[in-house]
N, C-alpha and C positions, 0 to 999 in steps of 0.2 A: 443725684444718686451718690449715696458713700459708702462705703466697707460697714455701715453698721450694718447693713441691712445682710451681709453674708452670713453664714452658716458653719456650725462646725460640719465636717462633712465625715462620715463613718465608714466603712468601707462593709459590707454583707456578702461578704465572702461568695464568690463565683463556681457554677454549677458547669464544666464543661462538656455539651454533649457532643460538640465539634469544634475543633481549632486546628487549622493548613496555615502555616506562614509561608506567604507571598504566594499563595494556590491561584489566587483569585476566584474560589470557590465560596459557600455562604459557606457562615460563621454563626454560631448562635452562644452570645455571651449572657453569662448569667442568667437573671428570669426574662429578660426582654424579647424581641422578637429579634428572628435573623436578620443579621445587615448584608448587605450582597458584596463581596469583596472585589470590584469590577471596575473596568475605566470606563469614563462615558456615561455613567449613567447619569442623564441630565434630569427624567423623571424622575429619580428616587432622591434628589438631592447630591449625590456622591461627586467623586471626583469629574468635573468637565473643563480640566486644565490641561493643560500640557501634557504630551509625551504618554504611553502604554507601559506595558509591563516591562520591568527593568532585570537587568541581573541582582542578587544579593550584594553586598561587600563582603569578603571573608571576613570581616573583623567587626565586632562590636561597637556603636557610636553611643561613646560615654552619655552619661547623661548627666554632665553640664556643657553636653556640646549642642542641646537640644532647648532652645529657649524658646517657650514661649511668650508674644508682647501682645497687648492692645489693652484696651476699656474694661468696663465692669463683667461684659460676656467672657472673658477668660477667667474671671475672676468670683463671679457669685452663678452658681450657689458656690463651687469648687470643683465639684463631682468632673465637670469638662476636663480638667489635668491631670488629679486623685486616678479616676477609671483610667485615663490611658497611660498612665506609671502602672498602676498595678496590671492591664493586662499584656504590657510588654512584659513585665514581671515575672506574669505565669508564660508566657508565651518563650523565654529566656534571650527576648529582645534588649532585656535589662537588669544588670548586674544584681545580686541582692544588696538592699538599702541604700541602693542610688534613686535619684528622682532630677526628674526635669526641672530647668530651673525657669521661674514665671515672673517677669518684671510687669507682669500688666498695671495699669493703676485705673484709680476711677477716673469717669468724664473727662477724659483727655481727646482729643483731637489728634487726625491719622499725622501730621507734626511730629507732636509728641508721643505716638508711638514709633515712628521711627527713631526718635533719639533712644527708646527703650532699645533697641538692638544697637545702637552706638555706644551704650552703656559700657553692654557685654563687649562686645567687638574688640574695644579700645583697651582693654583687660587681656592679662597673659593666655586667658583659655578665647580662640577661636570659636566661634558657633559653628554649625555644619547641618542645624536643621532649624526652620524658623517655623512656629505654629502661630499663628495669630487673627484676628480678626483688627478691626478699625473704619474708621470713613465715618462712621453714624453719627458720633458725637459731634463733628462739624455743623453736621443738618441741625439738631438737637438745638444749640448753641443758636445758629442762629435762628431758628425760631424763636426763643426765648427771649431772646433778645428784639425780634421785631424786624430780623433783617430778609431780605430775598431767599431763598434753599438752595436758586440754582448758582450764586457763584460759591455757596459754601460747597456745592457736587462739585464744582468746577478744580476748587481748591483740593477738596477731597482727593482728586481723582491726581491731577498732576503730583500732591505730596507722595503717590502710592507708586507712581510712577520713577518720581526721583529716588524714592527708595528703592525700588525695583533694581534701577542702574548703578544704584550706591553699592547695593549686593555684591552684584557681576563683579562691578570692578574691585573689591573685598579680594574676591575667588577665594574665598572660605568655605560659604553656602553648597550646599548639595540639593538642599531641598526646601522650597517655602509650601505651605498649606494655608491658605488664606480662605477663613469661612466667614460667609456674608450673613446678618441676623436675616431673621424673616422679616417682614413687614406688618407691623404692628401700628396702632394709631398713634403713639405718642413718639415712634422715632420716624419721623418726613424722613421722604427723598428716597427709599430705597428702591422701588422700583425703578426711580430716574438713572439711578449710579450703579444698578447692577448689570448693566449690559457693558458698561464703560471698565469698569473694575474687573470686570471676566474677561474682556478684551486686554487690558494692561497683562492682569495673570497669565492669557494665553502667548503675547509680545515678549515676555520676559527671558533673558537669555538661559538665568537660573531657573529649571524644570518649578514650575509653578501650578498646584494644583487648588484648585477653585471650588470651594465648597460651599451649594446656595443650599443656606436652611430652610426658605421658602415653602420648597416642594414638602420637605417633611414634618414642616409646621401644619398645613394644610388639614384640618377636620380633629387638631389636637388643639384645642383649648387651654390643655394641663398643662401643656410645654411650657406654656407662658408664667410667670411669678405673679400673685394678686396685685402687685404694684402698675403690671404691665408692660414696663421695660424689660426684665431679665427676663430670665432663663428660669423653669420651676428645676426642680431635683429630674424630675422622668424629662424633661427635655436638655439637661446639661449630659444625661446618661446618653440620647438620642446623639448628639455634638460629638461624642468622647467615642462612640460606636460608629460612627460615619469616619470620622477623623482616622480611628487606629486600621479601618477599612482601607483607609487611603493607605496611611504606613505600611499596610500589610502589602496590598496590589503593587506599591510603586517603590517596595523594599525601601522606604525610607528611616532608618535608624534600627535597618533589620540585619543580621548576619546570615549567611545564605553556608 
């Protein structure tokens, strides 16, 4: 999988019939259908990580304190980042012509997406909110190659773990959101590594919220990209609407 394959991404300017920040009420952004802004909700996909409704911060989290890291899913089609810049935007969760900053890269392994937040880290700006996805490309990887799936989970699971810890002890972090792809036939393993990976997010000291695409993939085809790995445009909007769901309910890079 490589960056050819991404997209310029447009933006179609948003219809607001309803928008509460931090309400935990529904939202209906754009032409899509309303996302439920709620903790717990293990059937709809949504947040079943860590911790309930939070206080605001009085103040504003810049937004290059908000990075997102991982594989091709943060990254193609684009829409996943583009939509939650712009509706913190409208929402005045985000400065005007500020944006999140996204070190994802292609086919890397949850490894190598950890160094993507040591990138940042080790740099004068602190993070304070981590968005990312990871683990899948392991599995991938070693299929391809011909090897076992389960100690590529195994691997998977323990790298997400040492990053988890790597966080804490940082104590920069405010907030991670960790979204798991669905299961698709050409990435193995994730049904093996999603109960393991939800476990790690709920063990994590830093408030960690668990986002399985699974449930919302379910009876949508279109979600998917014709290659079959990615994300199509209506399922990167679906990612980007669950996600700013979570920011909203768990005040994460919200002013209150």
């Amino acid at each position: 999988m490589s960056l050819t394959h991404a997209r310029n991404c447009w933006w179609l300017g948003l219809t607001w019939l309803a928008l509460q920040s931090c309400s935990g009420k529904f939202i209906r952004l754009g032409d899509g259908p309303p996302v439920e802004a709620a903790a717990g909700q293990g059937a709809s996909g949504t947040d079943t990580g860590t911790g309930g409704s939070v206080a605001c911060s009085p103040e504003l989290v810049p937004g290059n304190e908000v990075l997102w890291i991982g594989d091709t899913w943060v990254l193609i089609p684009g829409l996943q980042h583009t939509r939650v810049r712009d509706l913190a935007s409208a929402a005045g969760a985000l400065k005007p012509n500020e944006d999140y900053v996204n070190l994802g890269a292609p086919s890397v392994d949850m490894a190598a997406v950890a160094q993507q937040y040591r990138t940042r880290e080790s740099g004068p700006t602190k993070v304070k909110v981590v968005i990312m996805d990871g683990g899948t490309w392991d599995t991938i990887a070693a299929q391809a190659n011909g090897d076992p799936i389960a100690p590529a989970i195994d691997n998977a699971v323990s790298n997400f773990q040492r990053f988890l810890a790597e966080v804490a002890n940082d104590g920069t972090v405010e907030h991670i959101i960790y979204f798991l792809v669905p299961e698709l036939p050409g990435v193995p393993g994730v049904a093996m590594m999603r109960p393991r990976l939800q476990q790690a997010c709920a063990d994590s000291t830093v408030p960690c919220h668990f986002l399985d695409l699974q449930p919302l993939w379910l009876g949508h085809p279109e979600y998917t990209s014709p290659d079959g790995f990615q994300s199509s445009e209506p399922g990167a909007r679906v990612i980007a609407d669950s996600i700013w769901a979570i920011m909203q309910d768990k005040c994460v890079a919200q002013a209150g």
